[in-house]
C-alpha positions as CSV (number, residue, x, y, z in Angstrom):
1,X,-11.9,24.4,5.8
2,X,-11.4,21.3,3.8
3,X,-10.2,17.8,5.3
4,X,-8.1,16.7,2.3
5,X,-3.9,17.1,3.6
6,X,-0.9,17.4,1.8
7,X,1.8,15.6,3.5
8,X,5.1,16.8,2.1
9,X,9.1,15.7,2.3
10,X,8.1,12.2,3.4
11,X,10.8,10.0,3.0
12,X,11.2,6.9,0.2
13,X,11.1,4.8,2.7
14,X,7.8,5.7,4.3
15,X,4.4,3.3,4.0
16,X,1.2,4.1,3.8
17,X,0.4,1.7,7.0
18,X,2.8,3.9,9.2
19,X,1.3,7.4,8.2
20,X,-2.2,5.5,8.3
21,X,-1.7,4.4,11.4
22,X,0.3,8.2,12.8
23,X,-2.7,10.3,11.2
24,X,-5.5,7.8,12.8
25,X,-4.0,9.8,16.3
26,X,-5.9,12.5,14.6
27,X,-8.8,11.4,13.7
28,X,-10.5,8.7,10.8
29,X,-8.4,8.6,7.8
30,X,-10.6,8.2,4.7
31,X,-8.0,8.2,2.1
32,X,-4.5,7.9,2.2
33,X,-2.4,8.0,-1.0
34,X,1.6,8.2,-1.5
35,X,1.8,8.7,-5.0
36,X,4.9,6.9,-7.1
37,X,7.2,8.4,-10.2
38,X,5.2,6.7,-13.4
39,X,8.6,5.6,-14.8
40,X,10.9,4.9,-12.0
41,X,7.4,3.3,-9.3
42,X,9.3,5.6,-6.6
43,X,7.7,7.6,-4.1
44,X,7.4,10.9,-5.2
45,X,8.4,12.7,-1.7
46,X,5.0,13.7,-0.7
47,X,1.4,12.1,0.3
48,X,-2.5,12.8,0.8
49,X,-4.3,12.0,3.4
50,X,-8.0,12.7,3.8
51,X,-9.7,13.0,7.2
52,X,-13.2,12.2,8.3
53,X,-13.6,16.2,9.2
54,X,-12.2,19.6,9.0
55,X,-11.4,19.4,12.8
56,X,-10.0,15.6,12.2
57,X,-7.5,17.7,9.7
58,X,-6.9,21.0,11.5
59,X,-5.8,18.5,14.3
60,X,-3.4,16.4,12.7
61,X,-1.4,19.3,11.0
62,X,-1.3,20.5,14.7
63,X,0.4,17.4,16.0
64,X,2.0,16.2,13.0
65,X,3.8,19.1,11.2
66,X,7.2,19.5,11.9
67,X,7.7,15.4,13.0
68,X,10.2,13.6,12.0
69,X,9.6,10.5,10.0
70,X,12.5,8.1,8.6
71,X,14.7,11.2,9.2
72,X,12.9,13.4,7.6
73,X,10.9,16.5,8.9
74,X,7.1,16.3,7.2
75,X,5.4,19.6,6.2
76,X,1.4,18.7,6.5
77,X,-1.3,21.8,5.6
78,X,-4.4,22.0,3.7
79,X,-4.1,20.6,-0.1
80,X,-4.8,23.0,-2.6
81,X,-6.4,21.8,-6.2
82,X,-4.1,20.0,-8.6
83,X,-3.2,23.9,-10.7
84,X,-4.2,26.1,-8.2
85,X,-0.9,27.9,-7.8
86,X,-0.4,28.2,-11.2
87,X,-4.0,29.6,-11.6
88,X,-3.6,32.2,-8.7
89,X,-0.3,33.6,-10.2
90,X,-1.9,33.8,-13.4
91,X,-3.1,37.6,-14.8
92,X,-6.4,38.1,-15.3
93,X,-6.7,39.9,-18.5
């Protein structure tokens, strides 16, 4: 299992310090990232986290999916590679 999280529907008004400091109940946070709109500098709605271990990130999408954060409920699970979807779905020929 792989330690690197996608954390999704987090809210605009969410920091990194506050999820830094929520996954860190988890475990040790390597890298935390909430990625912004290139034209607007918005949040784009989601983040990703990176934990120490496997266990460190099996453990925080068992306490933290499903909370609620600025009013909104965050989805966390395993990050898949940038394409991977799009791959999978893909025919092989």
């Amino acid at each position: 299992m792989d330690s690197k999280l996608y954390v999704g529907n987090v809210a605009s008004s969410t920091t990194e310090d506050e999820l830094r400091t929520l996954f860190a109940k988890a475990g040790t946070v390597e890298r935390l990232a909430i990625p912004t709109d290139r034209s607007t500098n918005q949040p784009r709605g989601f983040a990703l986290v990176e934990m120490a271990t496997a266990d460190e990130a099996q453990r925080a999408i068992t306490m933290w999916d499903g909370h609620t954060i600025g009013a909104q409920q965050i989805n966390v699970k395993i990050s898949q590679p940038k394409g991977a979807l799009s791959q999978a779905s893909t025919p092989q020929l």
